[in-house]
N, CA, C, O and CB atoms as a CASP TS submission, in Angstrom:
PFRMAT TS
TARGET T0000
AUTHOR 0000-0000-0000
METHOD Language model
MODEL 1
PARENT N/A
ATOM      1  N   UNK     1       0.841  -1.182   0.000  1.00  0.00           N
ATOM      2  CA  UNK     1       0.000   0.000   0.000  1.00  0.00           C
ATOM      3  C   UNK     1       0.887   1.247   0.000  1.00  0.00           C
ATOM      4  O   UNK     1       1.894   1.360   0.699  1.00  0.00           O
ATOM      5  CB  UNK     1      -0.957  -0.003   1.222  1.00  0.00           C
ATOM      6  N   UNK     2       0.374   2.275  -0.939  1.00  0.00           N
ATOM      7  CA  UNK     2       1.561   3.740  -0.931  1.00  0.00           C
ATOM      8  C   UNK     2       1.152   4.540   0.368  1.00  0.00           C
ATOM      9  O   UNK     2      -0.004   4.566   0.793  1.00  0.00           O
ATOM     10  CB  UNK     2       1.351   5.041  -2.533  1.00  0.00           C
ATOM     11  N   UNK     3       1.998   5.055   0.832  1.00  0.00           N
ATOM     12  CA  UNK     3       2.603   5.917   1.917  1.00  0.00           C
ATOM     13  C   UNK     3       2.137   7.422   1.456  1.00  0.00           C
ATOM     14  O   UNK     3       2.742   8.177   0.694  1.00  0.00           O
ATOM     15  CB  UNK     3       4.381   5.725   2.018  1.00  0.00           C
ATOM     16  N   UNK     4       1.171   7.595   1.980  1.00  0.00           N
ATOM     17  CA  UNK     4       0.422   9.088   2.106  1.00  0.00           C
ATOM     18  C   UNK     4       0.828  10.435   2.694  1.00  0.00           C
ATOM     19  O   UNK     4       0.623  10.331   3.903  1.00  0.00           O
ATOM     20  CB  UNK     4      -0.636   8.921   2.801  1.00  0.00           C
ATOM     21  N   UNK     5       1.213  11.413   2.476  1.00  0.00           N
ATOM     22  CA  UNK     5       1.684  12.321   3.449  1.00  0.00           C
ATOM     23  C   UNK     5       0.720  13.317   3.460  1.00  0.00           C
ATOM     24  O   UNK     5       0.597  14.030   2.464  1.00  0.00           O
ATOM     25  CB  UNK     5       3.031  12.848   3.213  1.00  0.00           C
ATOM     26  N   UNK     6      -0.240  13.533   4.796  1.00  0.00           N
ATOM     27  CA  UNK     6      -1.086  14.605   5.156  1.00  0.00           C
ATOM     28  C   UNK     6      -0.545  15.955   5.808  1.00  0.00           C
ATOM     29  O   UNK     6       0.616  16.065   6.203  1.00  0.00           O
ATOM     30  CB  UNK     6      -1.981  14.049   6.011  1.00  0.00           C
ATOM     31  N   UNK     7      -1.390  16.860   5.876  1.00  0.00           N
ATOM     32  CA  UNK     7      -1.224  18.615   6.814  1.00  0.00           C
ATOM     33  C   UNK     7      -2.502  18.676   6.943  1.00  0.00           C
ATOM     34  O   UNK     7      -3.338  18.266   6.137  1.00  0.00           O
ATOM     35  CB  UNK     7      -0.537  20.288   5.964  1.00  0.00           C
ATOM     36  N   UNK     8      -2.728  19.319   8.215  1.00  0.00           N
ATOM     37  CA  UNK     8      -4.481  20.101   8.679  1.00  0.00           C
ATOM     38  C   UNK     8      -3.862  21.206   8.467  1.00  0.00           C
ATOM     39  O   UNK     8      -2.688  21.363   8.804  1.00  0.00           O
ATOM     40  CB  UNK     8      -5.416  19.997  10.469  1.00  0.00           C
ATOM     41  N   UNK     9      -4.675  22.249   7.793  1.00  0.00           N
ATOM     42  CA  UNK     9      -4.499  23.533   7.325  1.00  0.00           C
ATOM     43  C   UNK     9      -5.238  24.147   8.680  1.00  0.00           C
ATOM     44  O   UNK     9      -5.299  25.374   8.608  1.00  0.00           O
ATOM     45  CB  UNK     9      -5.181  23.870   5.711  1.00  0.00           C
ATOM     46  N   UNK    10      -5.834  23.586   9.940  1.00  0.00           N
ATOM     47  CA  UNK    10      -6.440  24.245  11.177  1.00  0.00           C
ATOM     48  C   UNK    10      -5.166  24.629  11.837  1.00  0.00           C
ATOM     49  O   UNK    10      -4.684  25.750  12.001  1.00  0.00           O
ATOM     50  CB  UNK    10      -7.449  23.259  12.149  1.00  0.00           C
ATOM     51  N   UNK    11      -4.684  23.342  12.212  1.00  0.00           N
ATOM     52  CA  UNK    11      -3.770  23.402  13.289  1.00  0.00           C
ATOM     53  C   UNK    11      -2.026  23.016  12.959  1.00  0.00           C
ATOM     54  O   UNK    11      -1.029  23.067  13.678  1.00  0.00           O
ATOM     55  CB  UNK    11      -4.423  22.375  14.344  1.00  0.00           C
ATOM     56  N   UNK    12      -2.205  22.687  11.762  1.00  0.00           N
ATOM     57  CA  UNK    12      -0.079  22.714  11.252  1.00  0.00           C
ATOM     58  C   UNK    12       0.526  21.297  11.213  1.00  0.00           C
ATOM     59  O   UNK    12       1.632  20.954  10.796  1.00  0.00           O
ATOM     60  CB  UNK    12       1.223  23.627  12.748  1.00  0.00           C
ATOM     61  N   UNK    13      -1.107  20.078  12.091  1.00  0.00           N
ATOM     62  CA  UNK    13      -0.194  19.009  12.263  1.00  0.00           C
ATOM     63  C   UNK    13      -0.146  17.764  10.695  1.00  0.00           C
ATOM     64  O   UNK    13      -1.155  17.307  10.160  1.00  0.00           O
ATOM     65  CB  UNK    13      -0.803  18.234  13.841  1.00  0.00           C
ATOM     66  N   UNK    14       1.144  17.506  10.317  1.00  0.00           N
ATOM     67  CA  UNK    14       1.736  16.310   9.917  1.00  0.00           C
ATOM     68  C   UNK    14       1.483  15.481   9.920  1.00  0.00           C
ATOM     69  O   UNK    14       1.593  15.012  11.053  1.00  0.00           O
ATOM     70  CB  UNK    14       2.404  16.021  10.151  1.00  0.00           C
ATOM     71  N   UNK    15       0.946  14.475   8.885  1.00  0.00           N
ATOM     72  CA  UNK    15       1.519  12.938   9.320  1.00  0.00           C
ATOM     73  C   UNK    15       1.742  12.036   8.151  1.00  0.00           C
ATOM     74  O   UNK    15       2.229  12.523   7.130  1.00  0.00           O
ATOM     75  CB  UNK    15       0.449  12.105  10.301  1.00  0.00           C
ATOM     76  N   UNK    16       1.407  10.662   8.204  1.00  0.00           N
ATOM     77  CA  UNK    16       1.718   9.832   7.157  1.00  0.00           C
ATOM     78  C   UNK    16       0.902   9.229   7.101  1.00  0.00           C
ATOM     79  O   UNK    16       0.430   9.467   8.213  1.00  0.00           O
ATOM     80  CB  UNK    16       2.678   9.178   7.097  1.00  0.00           C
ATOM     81  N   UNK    17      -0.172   8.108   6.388  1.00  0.00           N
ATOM     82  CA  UNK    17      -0.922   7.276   6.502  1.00  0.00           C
ATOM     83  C   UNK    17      -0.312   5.883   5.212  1.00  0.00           C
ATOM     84  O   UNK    17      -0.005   6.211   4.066  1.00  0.00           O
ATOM     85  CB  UNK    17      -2.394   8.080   6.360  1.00  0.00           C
ATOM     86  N   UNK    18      -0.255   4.701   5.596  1.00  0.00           N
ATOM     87  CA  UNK    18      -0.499   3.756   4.712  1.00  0.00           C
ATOM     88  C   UNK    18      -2.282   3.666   4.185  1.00  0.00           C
ATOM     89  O   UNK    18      -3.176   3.426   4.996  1.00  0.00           O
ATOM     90  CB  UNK    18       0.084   2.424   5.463  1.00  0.00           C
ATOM     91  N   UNK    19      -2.502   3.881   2.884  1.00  0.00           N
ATOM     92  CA  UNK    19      -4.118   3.834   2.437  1.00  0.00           C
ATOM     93  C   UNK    19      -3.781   2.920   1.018  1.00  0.00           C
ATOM     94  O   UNK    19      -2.728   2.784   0.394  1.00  0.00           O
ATOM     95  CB  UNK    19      -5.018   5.725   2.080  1.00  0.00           C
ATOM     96  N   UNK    20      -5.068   2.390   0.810  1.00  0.00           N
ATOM     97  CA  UNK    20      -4.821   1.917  -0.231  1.00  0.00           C
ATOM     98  C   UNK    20      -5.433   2.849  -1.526  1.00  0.00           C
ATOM     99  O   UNK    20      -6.201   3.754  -1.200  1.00  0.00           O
ATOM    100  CB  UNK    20      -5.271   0.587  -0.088  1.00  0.00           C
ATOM    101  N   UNK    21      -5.142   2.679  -2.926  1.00  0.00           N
ATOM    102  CA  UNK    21      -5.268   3.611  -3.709  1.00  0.00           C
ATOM    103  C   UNK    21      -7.098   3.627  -4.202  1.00  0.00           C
ATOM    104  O   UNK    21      -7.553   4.621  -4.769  1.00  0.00           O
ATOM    105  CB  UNK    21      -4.089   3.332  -4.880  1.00  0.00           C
ATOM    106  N   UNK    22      -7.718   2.773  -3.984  1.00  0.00           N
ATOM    107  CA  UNK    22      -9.058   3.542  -4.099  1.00  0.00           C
ATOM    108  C   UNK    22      -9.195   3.571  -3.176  1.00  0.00           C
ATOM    109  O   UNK    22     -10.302   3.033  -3.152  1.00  0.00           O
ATOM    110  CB  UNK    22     -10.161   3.233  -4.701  1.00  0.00           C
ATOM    111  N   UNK    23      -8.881   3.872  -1.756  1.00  0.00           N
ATOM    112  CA  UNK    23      -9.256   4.214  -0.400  1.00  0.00           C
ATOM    113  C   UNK    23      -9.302   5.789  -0.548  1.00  0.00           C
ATOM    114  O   UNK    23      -8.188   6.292  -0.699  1.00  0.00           O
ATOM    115  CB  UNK    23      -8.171   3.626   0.785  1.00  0.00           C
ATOM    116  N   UNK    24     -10.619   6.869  -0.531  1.00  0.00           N
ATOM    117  CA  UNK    24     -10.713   7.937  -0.482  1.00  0.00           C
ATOM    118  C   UNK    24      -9.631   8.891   0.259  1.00  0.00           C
ATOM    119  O   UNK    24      -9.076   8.417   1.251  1.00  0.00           O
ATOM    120  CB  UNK    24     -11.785   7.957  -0.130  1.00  0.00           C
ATOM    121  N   UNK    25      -9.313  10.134  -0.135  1.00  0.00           N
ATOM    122  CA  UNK    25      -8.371  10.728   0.768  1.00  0.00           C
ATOM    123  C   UNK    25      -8.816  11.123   2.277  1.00  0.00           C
ATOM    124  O   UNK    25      -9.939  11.603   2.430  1.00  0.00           O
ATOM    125  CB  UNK    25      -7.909  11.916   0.095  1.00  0.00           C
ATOM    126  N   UNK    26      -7.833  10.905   3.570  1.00  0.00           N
ATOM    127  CA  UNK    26      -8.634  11.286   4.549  1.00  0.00           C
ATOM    128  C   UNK    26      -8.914  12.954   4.351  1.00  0.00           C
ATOM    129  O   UNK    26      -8.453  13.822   3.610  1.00  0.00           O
ATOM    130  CB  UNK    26      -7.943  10.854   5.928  1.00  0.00           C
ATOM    131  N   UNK    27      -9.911  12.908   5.413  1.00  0.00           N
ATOM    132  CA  UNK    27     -10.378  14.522   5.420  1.00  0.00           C
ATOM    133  C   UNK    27     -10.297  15.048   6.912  1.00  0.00           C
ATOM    134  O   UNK    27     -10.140  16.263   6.791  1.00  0.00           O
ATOM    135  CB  UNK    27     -12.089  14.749   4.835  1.00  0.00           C
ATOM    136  N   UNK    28     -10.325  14.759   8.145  1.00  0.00           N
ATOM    137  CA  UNK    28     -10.248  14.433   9.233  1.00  0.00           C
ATOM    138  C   UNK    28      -9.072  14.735   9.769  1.00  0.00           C
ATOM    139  O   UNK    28      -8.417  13.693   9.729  1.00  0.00           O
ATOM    140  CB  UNK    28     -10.546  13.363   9.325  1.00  0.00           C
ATOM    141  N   UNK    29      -8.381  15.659  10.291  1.00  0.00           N
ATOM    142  CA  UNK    29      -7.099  15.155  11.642  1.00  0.00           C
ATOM    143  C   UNK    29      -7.118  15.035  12.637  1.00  0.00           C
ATOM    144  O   UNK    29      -7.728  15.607  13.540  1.00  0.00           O
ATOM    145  CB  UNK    29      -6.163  15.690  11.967  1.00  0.00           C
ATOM    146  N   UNK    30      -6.155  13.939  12.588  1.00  0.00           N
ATOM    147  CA  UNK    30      -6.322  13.084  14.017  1.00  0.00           C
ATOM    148  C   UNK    30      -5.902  13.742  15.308  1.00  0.00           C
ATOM    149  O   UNK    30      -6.421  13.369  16.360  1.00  0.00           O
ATOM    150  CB  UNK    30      -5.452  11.767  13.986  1.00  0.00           C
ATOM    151  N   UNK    31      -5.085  14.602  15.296  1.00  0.00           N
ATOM    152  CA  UNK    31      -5.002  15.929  16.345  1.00  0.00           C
ATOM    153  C   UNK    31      -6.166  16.497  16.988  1.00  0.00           C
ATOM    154  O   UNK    31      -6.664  16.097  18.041  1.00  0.00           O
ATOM    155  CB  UNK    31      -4.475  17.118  15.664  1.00  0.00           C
ATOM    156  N   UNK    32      -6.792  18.023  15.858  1.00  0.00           N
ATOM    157  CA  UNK    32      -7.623  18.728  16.002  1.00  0.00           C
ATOM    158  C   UNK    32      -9.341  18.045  15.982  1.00  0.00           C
ATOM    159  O   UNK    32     -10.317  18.429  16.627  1.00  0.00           O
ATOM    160  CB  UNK    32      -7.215  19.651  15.059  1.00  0.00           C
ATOM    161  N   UNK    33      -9.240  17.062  15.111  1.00  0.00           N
ATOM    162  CA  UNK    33     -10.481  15.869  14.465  1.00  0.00           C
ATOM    163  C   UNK    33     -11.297  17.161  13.401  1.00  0.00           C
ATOM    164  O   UNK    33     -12.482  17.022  13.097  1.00  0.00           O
ATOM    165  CB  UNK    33     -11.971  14.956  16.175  1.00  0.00           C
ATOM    166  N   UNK    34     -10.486  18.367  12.924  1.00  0.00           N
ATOM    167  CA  UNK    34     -11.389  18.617  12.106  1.00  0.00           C
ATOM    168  C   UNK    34     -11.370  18.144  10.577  1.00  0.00           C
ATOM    169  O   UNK    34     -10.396  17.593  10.063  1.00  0.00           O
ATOM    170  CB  UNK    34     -11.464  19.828  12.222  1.00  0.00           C
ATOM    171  N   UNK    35     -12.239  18.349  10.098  1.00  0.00           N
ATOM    172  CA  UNK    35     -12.209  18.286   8.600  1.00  0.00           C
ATOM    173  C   UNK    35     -11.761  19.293   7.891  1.00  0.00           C
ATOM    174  O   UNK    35     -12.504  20.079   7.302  1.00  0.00           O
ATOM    175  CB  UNK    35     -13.340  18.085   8.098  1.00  0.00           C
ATOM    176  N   UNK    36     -10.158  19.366   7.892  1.00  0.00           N
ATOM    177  CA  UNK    36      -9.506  19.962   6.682  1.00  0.00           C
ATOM    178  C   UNK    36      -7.917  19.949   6.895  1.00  0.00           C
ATOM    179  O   UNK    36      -7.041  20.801   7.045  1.00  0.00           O
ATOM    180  CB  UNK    36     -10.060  21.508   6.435  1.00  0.00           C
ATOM    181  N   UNK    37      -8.006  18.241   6.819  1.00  0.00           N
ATOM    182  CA  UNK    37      -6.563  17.277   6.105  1.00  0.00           C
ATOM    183  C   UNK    37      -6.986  17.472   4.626  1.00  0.00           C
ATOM    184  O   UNK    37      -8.079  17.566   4.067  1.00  0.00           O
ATOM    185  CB  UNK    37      -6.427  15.205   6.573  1.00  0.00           C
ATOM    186  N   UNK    38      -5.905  17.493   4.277  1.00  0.00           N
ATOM    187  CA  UNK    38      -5.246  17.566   2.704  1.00  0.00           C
ATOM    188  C   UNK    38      -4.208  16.792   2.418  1.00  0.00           C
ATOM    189  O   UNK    38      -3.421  16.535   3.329  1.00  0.00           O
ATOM    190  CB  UNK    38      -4.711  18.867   2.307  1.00  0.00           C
ATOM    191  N   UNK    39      -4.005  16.300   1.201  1.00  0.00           N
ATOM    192  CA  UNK    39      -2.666  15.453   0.685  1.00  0.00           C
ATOM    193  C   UNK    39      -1.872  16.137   0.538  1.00  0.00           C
ATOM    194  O   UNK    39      -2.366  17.048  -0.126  1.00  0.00           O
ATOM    195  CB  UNK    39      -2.614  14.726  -0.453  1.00  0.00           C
ATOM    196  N   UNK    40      -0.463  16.434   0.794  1.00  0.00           N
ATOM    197  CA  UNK    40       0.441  16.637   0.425  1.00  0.00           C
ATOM    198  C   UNK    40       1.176  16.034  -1.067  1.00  0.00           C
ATOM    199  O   UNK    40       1.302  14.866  -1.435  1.00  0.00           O
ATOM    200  CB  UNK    40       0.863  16.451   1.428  1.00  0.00           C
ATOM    201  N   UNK    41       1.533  17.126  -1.645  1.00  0.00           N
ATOM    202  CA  UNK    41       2.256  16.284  -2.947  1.00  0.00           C
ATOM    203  C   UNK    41       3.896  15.939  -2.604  1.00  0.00           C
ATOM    204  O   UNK    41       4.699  16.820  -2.910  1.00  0.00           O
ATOM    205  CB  UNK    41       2.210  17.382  -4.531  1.00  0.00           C
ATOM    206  N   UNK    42       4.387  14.762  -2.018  1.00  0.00           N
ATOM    207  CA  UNK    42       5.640  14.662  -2.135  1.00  0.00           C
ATOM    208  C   UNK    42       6.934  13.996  -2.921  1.00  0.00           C
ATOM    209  O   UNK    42       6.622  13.299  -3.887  1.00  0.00           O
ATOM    210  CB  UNK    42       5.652  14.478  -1.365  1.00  0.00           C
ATOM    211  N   UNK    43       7.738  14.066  -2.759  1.00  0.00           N
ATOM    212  CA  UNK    43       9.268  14.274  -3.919  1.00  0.00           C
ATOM    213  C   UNK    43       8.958  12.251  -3.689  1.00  0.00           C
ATOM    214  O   UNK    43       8.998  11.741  -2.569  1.00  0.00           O
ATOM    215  CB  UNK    43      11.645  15.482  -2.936  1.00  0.00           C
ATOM    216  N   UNK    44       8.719  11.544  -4.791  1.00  0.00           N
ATOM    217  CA  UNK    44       9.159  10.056  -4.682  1.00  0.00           C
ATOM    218  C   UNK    44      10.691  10.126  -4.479  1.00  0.00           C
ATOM    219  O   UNK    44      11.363  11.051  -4.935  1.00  0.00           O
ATOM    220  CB  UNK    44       8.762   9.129  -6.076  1.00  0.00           C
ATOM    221  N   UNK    45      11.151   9.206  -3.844  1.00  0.00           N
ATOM    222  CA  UNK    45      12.374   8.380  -3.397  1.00  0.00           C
ATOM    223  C   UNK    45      12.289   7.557  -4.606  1.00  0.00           C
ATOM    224  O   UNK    45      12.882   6.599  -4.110  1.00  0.00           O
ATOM    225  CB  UNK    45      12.318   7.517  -1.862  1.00  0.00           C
ATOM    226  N   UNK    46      12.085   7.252  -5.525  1.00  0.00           N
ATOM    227  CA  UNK    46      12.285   6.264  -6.720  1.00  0.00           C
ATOM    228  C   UNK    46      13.275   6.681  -7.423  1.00  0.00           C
ATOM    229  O   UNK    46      12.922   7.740  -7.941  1.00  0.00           O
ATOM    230  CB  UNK    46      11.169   6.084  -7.636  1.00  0.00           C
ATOM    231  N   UNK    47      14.412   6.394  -7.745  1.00  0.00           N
ATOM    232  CA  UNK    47      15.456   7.153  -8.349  1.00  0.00           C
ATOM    233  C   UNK    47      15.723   5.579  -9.547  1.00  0.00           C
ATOM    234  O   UNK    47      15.261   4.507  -9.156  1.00  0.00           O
ATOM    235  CB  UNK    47      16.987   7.800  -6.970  1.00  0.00           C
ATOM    236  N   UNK    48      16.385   5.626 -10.764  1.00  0.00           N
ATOM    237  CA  UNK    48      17.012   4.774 -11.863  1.00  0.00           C
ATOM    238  C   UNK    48      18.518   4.933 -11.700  1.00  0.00           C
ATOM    239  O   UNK    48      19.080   5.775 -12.400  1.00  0.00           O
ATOM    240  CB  UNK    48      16.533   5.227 -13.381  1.00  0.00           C
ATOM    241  N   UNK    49      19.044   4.386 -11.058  1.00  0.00           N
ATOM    242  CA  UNK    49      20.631   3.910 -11.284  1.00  0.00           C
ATOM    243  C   UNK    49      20.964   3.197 -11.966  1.00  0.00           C
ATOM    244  O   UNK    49      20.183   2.416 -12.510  1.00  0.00           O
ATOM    245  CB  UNK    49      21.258   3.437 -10.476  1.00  0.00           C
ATOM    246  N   UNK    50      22.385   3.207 -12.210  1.00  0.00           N
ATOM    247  CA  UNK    50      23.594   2.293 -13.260  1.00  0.00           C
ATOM    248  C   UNK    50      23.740   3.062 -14.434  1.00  0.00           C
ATOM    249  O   UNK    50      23.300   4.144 -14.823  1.00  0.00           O
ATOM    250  CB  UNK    50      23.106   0.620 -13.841  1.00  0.00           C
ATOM    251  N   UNK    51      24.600   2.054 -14.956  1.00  0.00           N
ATOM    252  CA  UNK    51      24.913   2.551 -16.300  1.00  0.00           C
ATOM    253  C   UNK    51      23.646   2.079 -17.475  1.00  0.00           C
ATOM    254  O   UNK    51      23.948   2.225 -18.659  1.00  0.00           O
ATOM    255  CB  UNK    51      26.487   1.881 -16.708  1.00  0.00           C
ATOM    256  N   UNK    52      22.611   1.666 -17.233  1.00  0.00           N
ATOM    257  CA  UNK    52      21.583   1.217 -18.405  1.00  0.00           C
ATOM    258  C   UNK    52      20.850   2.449 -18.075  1.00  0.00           C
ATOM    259  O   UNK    52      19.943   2.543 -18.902  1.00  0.00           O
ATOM    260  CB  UNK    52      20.640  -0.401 -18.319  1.00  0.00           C
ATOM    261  N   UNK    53      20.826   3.221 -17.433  1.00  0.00           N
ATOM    262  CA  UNK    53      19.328   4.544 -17.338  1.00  0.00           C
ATOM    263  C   UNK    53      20.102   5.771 -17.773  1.00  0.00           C
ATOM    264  O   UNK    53      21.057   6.188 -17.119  1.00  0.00           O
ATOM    265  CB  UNK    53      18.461   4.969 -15.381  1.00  0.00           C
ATOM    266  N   UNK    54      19.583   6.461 -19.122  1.00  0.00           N
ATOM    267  CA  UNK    54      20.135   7.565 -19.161  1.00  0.00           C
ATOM    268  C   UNK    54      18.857   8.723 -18.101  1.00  0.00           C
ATOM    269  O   UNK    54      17.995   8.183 -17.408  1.00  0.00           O
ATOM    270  CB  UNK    54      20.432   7.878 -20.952  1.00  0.00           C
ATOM    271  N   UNK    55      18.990  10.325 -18.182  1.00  0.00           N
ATOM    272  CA  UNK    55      18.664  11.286 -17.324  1.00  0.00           C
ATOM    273  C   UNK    55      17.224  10.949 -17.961  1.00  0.00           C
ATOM    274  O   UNK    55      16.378  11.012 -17.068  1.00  0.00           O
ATOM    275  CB  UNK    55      19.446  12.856 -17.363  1.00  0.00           C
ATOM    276  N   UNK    56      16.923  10.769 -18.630  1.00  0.00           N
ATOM    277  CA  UNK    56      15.191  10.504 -19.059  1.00  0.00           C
ATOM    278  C   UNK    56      14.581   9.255 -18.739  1.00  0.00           C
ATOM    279  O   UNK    56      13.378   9.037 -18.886  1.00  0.00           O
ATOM    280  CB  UNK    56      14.899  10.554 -20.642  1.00  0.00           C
ATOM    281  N   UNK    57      15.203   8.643 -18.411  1.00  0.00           N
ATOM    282  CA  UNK    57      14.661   7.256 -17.707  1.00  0.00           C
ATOM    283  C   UNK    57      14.503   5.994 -19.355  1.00  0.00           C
ATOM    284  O   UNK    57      13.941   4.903 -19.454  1.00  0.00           O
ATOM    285  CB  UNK    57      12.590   7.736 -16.687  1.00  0.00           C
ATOM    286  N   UNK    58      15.347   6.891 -20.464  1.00  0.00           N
ATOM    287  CA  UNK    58      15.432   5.277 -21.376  1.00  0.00           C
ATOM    288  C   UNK    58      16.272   4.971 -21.047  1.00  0.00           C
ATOM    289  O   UNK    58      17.053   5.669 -20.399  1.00  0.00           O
ATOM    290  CB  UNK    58      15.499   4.989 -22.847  1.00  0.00           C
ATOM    291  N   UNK    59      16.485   3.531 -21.439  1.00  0.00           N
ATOM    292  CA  UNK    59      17.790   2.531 -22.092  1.00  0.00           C
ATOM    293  C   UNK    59      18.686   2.816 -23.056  1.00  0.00           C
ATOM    294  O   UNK    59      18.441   3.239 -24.186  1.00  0.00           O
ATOM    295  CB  UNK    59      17.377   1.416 -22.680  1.00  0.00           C
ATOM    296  N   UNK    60      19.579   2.608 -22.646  1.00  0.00           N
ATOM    297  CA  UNK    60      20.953   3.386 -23.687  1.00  0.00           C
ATOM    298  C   UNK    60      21.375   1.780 -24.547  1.00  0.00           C
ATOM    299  O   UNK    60      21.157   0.613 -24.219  1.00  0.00           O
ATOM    300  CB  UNK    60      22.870   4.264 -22.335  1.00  0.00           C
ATOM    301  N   UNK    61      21.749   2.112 -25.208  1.00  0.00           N
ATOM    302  CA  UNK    61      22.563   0.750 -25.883  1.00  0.00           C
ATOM    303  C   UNK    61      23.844   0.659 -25.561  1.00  0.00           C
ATOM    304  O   UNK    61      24.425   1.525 -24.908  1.00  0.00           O
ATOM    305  CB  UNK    61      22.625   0.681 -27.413  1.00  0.00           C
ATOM    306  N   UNK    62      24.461  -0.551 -26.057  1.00  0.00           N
ATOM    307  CA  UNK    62      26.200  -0.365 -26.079  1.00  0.00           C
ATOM    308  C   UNK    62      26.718   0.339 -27.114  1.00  0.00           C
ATOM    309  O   UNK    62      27.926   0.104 -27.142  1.00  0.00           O
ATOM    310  CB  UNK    62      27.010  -1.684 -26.190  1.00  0.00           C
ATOM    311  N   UNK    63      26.377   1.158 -28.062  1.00  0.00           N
ATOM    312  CA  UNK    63      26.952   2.492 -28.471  1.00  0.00           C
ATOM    313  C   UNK    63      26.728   3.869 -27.864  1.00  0.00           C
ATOM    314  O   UNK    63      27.571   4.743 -27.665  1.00  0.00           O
ATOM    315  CB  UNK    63      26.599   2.655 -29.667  1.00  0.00           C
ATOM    316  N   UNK    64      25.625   3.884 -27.647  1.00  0.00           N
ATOM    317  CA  UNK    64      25.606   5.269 -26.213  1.00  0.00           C
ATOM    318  C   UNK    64      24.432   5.858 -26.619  1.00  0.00           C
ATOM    319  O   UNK    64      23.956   6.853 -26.072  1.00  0.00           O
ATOM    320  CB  UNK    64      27.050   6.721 -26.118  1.00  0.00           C
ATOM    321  N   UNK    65      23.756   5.058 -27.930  1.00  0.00           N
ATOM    322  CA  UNK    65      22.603   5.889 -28.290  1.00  0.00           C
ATOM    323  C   UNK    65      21.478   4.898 -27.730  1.00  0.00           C
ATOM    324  O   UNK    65      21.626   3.766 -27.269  1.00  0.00           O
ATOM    325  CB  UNK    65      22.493   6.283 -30.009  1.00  0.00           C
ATOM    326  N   UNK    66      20.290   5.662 -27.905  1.00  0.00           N
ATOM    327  CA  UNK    66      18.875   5.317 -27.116  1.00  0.00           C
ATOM    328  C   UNK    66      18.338   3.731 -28.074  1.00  0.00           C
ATOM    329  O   UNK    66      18.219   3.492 -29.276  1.00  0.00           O
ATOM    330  CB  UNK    66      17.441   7.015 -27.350  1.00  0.00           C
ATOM    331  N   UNK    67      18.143   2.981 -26.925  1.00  0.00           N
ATOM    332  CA  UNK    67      17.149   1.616 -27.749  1.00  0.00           C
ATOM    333  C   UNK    67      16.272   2.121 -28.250  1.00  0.00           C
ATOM    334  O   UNK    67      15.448   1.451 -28.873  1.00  0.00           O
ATOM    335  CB  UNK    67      16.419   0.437 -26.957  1.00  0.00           C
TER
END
C-alpha cells in the first residue's frame, strides 16, 4: 500500500498514513479531528541507477545511443 503524506491547514499538524489507492483521501485530523486534512504532494524516493538509465529514464545501448 503507498505511503500518504497529510497537513491540517487548522492546526499545522503532519503525518503519514499507509491507504490503499481507491481508499478515499482522509479529510479528518487526528489531532484537532477537524475536517480539513489535505494530501500533500511529495518528492518520490524512486530514483534509476547504473549505467543502463540515461537522465530521461530510457535505455541506452552499447553504443551510447537510445534503444
Amino acid at each position: 500500500m503507498p505511503l500518504y503524506e497529510y497537513s491540517c491547514s487548522s492546526c499545522g499538524h503532519t503525518w503519514e498514513e499507509n491507504r490503499s489507492i481507491d481508499d478515499p483521501p482522509t479529510q479528518f485530523c487526528p489531532r484537532c479531528r477537524l475536517k480539513t486534512a489535505h494530501r500533500l504532494i511529495s518528492k518520490s524516493s524512486f530514483v534509476l541507477k547504473g549505467s543502463g538509465w540515461a537522465r530521461d529514464g530510457y535505455t541506452i545501448n552499447s553504443k551510447g545511443g537510445k534503444a
